[in-house]
C-alpha positions in Angstrom: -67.7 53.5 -7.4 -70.2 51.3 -5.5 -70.6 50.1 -2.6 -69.8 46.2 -2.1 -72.7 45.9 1.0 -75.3 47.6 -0.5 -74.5 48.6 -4.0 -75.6 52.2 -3.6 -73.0 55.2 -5.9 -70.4 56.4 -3.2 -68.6 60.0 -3.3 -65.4 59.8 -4.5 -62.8 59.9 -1.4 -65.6 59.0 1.0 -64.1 56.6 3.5 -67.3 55.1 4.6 -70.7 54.4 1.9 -73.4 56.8 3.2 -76.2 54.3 2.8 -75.2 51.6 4.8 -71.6 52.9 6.7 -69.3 49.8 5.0 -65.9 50.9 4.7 -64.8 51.4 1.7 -61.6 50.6 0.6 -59.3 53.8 -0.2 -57.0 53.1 -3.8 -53.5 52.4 -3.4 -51.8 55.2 -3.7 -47.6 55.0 -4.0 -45.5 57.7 -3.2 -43.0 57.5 -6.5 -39.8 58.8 -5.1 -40.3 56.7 -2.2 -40.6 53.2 -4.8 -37.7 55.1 -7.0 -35.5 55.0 -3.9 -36.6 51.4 -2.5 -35.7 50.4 -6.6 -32.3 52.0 -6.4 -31.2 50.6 -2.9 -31.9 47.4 -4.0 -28.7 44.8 -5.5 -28.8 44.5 -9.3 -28.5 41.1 -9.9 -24.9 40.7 -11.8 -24.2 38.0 -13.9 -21.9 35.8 -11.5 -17.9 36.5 -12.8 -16.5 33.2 -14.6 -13.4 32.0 -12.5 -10.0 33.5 -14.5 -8.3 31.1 -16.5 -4.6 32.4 -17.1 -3.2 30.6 -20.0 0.5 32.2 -19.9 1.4 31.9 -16.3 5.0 32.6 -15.9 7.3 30.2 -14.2 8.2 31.1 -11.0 11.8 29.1 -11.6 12.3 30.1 -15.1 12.1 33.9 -13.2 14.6 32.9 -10.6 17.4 31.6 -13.5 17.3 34.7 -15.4 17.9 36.9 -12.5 20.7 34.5 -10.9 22.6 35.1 -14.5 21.1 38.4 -15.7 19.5 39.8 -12.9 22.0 43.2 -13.1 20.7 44.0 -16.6 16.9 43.2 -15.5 15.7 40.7 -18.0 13.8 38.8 -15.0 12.0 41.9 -14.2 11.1 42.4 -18.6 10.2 38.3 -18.5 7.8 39.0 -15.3 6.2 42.4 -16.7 7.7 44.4 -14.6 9.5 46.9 -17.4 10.1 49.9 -15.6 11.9 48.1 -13.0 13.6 46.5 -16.0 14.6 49.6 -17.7 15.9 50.9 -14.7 17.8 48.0 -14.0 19.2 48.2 -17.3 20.2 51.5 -16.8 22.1 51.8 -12.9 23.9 48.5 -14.7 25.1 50.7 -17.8 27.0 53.2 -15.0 29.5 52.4 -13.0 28.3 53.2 -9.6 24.8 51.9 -10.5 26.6 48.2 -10.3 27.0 48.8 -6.5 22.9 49.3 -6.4 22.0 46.6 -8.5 24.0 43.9 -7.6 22.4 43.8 -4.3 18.9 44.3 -5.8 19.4 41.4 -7.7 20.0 39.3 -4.6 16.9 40.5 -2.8 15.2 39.9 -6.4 16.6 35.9 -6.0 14.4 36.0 -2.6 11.7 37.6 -3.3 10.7 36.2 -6.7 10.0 32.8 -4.5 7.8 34.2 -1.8 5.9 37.1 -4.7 3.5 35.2 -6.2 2.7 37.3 -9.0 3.7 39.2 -12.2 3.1 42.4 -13.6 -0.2 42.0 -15.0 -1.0 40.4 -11.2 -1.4 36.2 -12.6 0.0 34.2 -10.2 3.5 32.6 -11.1 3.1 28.6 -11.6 6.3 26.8 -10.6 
């Protein structure tokens, strides 16, 4: 390495040339983990997520008219994606003393499925 004020050869690690006493400038040196860590703290840049379009929303009054006339046996519930409800449903309706249960699910049901905005898959209900 050389000096940049007088030209003269300077030690390696020498902070100062020997000849004339310019400073010389000491090499860059990075500390890797340090960088590694600074790399991994920073965001990734993500592509930007494409606003969902939902084809096959379900109809928020076709909902409501299948559990005003078959709300007991849970087809509202199968139409919004909501199967297990459905199934069980289904089932209390098969039994006798399940009628008492779902009867009055069915009319909370009515209520709810106009203030619920979703389905089972979680797309919004259109009206």
């Amino acid at each position: 390495m050389r000096c940049s004020g007088c030209g003269a050869s300077i030690k390696s690690g020498s902070a100062f040339c020997e000849n004339c006493g310019t400073a010389v400038p000491q090499p860059q040196v990075q500390n890797h983990h340090h960088y590694h860590h600074y790399q991994q703290s920073q965001p990734q840049s993500q592509p930007q997520p494409q606003p969902q379009v939902h084809h096959d929303q379900k109809s928020r009054i076709v909902a409501w008219i299948l559990a005003f006339f078959f709300g007991t046996i849970g087809v509202h519930n199968f139409y919004l994606g909501f199967n297990g409800r459905g199934i069980c449903q289904l089932l209390l309706t098969l039994s006798f003393i399940g009628m008492f249960i779902s009867v009055p699910w069915v009319c909370i049901e009515l209520i709810v499925i106009f203030f619920y905005s979703k389905d089972g898959r979680g797309v919004p209900l259109k009206m």
